[in-house]
C-alpha positions in Angstrom: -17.9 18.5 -34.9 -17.2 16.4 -31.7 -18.8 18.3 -28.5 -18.5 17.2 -25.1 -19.8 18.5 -22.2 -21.1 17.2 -18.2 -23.6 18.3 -15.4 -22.6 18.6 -12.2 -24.6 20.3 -9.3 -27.1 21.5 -11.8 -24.4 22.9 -13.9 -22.9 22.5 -17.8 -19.3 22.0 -17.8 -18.6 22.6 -21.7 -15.1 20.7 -22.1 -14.9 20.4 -26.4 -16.9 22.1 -28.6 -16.1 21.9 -32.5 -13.3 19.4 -32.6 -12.6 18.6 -36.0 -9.7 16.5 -36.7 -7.8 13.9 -38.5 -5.5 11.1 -37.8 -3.5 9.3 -40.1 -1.7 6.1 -40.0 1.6 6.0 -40.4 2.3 9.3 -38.1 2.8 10.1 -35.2 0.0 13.2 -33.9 0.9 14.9 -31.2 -1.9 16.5 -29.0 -1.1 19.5 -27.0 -2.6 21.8 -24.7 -2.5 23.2 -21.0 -3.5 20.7 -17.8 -7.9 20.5 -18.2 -7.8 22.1 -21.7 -9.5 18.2 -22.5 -6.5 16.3 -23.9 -7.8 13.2 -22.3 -11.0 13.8 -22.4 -10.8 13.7 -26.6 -8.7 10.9 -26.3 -10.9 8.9 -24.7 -13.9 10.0 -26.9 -11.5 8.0 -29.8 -11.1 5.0 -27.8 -14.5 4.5 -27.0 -14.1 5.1 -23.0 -16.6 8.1 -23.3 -19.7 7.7 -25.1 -22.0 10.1 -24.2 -20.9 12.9 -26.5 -22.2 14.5 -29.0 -20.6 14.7 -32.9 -19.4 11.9 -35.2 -16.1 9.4 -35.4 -15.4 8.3 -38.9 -13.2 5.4 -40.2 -11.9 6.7 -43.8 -14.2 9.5 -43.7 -17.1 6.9 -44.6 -17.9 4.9 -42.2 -19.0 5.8 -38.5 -17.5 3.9 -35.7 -18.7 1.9 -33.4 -17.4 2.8 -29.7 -17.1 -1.1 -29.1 -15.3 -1.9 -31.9 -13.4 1.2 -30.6 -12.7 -0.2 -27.4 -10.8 -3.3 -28.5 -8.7 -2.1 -31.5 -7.1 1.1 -28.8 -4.1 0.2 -26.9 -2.9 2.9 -24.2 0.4 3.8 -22.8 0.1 5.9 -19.9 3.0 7.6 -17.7 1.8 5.8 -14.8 3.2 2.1 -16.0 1.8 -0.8 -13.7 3.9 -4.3 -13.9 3.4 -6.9 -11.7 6.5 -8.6 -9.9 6.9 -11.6 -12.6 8.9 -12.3 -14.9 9.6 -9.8 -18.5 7.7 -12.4 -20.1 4.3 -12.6 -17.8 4.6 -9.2 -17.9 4.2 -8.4 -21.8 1.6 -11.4 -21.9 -0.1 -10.4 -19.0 -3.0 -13.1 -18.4 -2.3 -15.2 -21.2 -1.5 -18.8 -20.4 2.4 -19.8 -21.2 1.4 -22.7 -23.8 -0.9 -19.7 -25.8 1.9 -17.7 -25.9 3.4 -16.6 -29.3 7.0 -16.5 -28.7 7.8 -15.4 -31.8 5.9 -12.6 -31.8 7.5 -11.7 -28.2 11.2 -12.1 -29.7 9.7 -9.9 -32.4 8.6 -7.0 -30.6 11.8 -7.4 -28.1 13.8 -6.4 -30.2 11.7 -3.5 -32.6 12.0 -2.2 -28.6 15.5 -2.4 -28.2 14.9 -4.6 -25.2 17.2 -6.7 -26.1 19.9 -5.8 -24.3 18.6 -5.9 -21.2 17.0 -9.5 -21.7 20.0 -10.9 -23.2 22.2 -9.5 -20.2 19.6 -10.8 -17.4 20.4 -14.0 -15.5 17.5 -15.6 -16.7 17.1 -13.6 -19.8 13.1 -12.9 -20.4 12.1 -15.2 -17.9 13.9 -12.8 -14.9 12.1 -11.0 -12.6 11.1 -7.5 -12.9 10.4 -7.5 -8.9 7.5 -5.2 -7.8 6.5 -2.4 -9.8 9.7 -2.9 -11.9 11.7 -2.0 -9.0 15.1 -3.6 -10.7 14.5 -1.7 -14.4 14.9 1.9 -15.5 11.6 4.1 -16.4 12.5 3.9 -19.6 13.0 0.1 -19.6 9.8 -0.2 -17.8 7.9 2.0 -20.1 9.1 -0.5 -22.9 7.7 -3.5 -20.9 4.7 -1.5 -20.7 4.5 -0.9 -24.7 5.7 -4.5 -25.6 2.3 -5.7 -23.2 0.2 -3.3 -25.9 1.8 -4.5 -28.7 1.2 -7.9 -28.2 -2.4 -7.3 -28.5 -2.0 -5.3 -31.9 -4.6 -2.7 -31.3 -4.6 -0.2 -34.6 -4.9 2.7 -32.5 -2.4 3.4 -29.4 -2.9 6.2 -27.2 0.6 7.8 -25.9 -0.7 9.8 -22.4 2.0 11.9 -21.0 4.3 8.1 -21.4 7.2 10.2 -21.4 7.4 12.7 -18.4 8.8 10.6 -15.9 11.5 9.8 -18.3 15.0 11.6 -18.4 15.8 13.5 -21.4 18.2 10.9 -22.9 15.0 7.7 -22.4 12.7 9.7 -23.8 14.5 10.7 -26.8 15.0 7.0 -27.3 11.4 6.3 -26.1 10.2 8.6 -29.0 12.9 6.7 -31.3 11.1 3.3 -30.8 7.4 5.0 -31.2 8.9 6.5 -34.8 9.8 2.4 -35.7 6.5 1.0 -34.8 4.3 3.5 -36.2 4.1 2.4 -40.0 1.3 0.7 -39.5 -0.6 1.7 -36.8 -2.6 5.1 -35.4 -0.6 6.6 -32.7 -1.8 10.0 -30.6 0.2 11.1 -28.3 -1.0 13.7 -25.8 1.9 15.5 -24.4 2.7 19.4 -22.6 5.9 19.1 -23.3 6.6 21.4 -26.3 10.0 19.9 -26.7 8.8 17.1 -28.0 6.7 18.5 -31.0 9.8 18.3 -33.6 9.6 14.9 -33.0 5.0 14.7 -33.8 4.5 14.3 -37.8 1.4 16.4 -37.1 0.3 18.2 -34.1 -2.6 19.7 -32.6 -3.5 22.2 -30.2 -6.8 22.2 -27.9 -7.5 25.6 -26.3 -10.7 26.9 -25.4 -12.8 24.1 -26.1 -11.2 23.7 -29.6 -9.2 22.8 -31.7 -6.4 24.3 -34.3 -3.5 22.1 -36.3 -0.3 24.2 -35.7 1.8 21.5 -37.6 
């Protein structure tokens, strides 16, 4: 029974009312709705960004969450993908020192990315430059980088926001392909308008008018 609503100019802006949902491990949900419906807004009432709401989170259906604990266990991918001009590998382990840096795990999640390719075919493999922004990769290749950095940190829940609609049709197919490999084990929501992309959502729900319905 999440509810959300804000003031402003001595006025209630209701955004959720009655949201009642739940999100499994091991699936991808997909989140739908129309631009303002309060995709992100519910999404950032899970990760702990927005606290001042009213309702309950449960872990399990037992016990209630704690928006801290919240805050460090969410990893989020957004469309907007901000890399610094470094190398791959600063880039995944963004402000980690090199001698802390699991290389293993790196390799690891490489290659559950398909990335790969593109190191192994680099002049300096994971150690070339990305340049500013990513300027010499694809935005598919980029949004990768972008996953492997939240990865690394192994949050439990990762929140997918729009990650796909700068992508051509053929990235984002494969973009959704490498979401489908990594999800065993994690909980993944992933906010999207794009209805083509629901096949592709184990389960998928729909905000309108403050609430909430599961269509799938």
């Amino acid at each position: 029974n999440l509810q959300f609503s804000f003031e402003k100019e001595n006025k209630t802006f209701e955004i959720l009312d009655n949201i009642n949902l739940e999100i499994f491990s091991g699936k991808i949900t997909g989140l739908i709705g129309a631009t303002g419906s309060g995709k992100s807004t519910l999404a950032n009432i899970i990760s702990g960004l927005i606290s001042d709401y009213k309702g309950e989170l449960y872990i399990n259906s037992a016990s209630k969450i704690n928006k801290e604990i919240l805050k460090k266990i969410t990893g989020h991918v957004s469309q907007h993908v901000n890399l610094i001009d470094d190398t791959i590998l600063n880039n995944i382990c963004f402000g980690i020192e090199n001698d802390q840096i699991d290389f293993e795990r790196v390799k690891q999640i490489t290659n559950n990315l398909n990335l790969e390719h593109l190191i192994d075919n680099l002049p300096n493999g994971i150690n070339s430059s990305i340049g500013e922004q990513g300027l010499n990769l694809s935005g598919g290749q980029r949004q990768k980088i972008s996953l492997a950095r939240t990865l690394y940190l192994d949050p439990k829940i990762i929140i997918f926001d729009e990650s796909t609609s700068s992508l051509d049709s053929k990235s984002e197919e494969e973009f959704i392909n490498v979401i489908q490999k990594i999800k065993l084990d994690k909980i993944i929501l992933f906010i999207s308008h794009n209805k083509l992309l629901e096949d592709s959502f184990d389960e998928v729900y729909k905000i309108e008018n403050k609430t909430i319905s599961k269509i799938k």
